[in-house]
N, C-alpha and C positions, 0 to 999 in steps of 0.2 A: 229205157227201163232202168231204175235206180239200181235193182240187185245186180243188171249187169255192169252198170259204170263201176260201183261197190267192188266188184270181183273183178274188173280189170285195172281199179285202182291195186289193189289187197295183192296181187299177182307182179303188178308193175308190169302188165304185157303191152309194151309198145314203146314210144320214145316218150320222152316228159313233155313236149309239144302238142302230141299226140293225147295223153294222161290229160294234162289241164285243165283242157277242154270239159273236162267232165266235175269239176270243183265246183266251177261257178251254178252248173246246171244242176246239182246234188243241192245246190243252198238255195236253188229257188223250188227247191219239193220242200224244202224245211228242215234239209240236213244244218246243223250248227257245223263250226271246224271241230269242237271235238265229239260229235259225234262220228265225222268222217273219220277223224284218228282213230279213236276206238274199233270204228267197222276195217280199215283200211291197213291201219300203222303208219299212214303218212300224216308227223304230227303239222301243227298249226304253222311254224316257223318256215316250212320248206311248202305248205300251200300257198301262203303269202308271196315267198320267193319264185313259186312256176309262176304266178299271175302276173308279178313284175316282167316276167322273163317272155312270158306268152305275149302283152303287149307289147314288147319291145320289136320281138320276133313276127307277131302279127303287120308292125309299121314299116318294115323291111319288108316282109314278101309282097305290100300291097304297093310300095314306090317305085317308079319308072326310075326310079335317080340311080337304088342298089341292085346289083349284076345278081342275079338269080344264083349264079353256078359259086358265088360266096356263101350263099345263105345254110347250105351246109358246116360250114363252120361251128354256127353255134347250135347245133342239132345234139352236140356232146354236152350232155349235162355236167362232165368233168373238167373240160375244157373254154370251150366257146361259149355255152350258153349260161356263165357266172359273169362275164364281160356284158352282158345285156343288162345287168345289176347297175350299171357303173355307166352307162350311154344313157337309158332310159328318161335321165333328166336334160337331155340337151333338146335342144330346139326342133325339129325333122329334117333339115338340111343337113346342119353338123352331125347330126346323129347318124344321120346316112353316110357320111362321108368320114366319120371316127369310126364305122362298122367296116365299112369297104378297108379301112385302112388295118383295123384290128385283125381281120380276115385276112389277108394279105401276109402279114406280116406275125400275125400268128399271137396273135398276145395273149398273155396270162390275162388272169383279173386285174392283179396290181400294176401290170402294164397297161390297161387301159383306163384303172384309176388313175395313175398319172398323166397322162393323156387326156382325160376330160378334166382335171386339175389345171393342167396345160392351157388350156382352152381360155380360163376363167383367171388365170393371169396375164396372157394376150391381151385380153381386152380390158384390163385394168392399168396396163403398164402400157398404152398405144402409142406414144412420144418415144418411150426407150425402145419398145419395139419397131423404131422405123425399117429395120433392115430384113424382119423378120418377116412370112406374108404370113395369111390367116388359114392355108391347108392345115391337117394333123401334122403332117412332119414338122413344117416350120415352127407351129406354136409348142412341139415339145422341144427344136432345137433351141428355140426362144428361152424356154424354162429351164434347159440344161444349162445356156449361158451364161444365164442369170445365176443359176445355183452354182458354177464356178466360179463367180465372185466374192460370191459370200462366202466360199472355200480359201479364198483367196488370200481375203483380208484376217480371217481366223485361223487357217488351217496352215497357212504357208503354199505356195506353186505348186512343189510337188505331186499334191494329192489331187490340185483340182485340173490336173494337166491328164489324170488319166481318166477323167470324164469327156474329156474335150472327142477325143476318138466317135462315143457314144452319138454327140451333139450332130457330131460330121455327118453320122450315118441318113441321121432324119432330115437333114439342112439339105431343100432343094434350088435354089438358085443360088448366084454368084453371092451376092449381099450379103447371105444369112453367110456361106462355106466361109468367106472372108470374116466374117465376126470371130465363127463359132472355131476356126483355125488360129483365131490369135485370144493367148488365156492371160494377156499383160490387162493391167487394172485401167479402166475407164473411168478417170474422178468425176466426169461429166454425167455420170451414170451409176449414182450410188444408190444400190439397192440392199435394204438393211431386213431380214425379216426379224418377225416378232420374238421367236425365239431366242437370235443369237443379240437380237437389243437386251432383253430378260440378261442373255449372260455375260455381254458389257456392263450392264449393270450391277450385276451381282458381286462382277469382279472389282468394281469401282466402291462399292461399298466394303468390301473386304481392306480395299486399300486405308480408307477412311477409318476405317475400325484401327488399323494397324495403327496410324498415325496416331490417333486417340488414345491407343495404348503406349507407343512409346512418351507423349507428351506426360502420360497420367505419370510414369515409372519415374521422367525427370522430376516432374515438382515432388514427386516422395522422398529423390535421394536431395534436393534443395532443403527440405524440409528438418531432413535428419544432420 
């Protein structure tokens, strides 16, 4: 019954898993999204976001892969079920296994944006990554290591020695702890991102510029 999904959208009586459910079936009576807003006050932006979140949450409780007594995790619209935002594009395997790992270990959103970030530099970088395996932890101890290189070569040791701790925590075998324990520079294994190349660069043309001006100042005092 439309009026009732309407009034227990409008109420919000039950969990947002629970709500969902009733979106898609309001838009096949010929509710628009802002119609539903209108009737309900749940605008367009946060419908979108339950139906991401529903099918995420939908491919967990239906896989033999993820532990059922997890799947409360992401039942908290404040907590867990923003992190189905940020997995919902991985493949079903990793997706199960970056949610068991997310649940487990409790993550924010932005922790598990990084995380599935994590992922998608593993398997870009699989040469440098020999030491690293392809579980969650290892491919975030992988991306930690990596970003204290890059700390390394710009920032100076000191700063990227206190990420090294972080790297230890997720680094499950011998290989990665042996990497992700030692923050000395590996020339074998230069890895430059795009950002901090932009501001080598930046700083190389500042240089350039300088030179250009002292050279201009001399021909002006030759001149006089």
């Amino acid at each position: 019954d439309a009026n009732q999904m309407v009034m227990m959208l409008s109420q919000r009586a039950g969990h947002w898993f629970q709500l969902a459910k009733y979106i898609p079936a309001l838009q096949k009576m010929g509710y628009v999204p802002d119609r539903i807003f209108d009737e309900t006050g749940i605008e367009n932006k946060e419908q979108v976001l339950w139906q991401t979140w529903l099918a995420t949450y939908a491919s967990l409780k239906s896989s033999k892969e993820f532990p059922d007594e997890l799947l409360s995790y992401f039942e908290s619209e404040y907590s867990g079920a923003p992190c189905l935002s940020q997995i919902n594009i991985l493949p079903s395997r990793k997706r199960n296994a970056a949610a068991e790992f997310i649940a487990r270990k409790e993550f924010t959103e932005d922790q598990a944006r990084e995380l599935v970030k994590s992922y998608e530099i593993r398997e870009s970088m699989d040469a440098i990554a020999k030491d690293f395996g392809r579980t969650p932890g290892e491919c975030l101890a992988f991306k930690i290591w990596r970003d204290i290189q890059e700390l390394q070569r710009y920032e100076g040791v000191d700063k990227a020695e206190t990420m090294r701790d972080r790297g230890l925590q997720y680094a499950e075998t011998d290989n990665s702890r042996g990497r992700s324990e030692s923050t000395r520079l590996n020339s074998s294994h230069t890895v430059i991102s795009y950002a901090v190349f932009c501001l080598k660069k930046k700083k190389k043309h500042k240089k350039i510029k300088k030179k250009d001006k002292k050279r201009k100042g001399k021909r002006a005092q030759n001149m006089q």
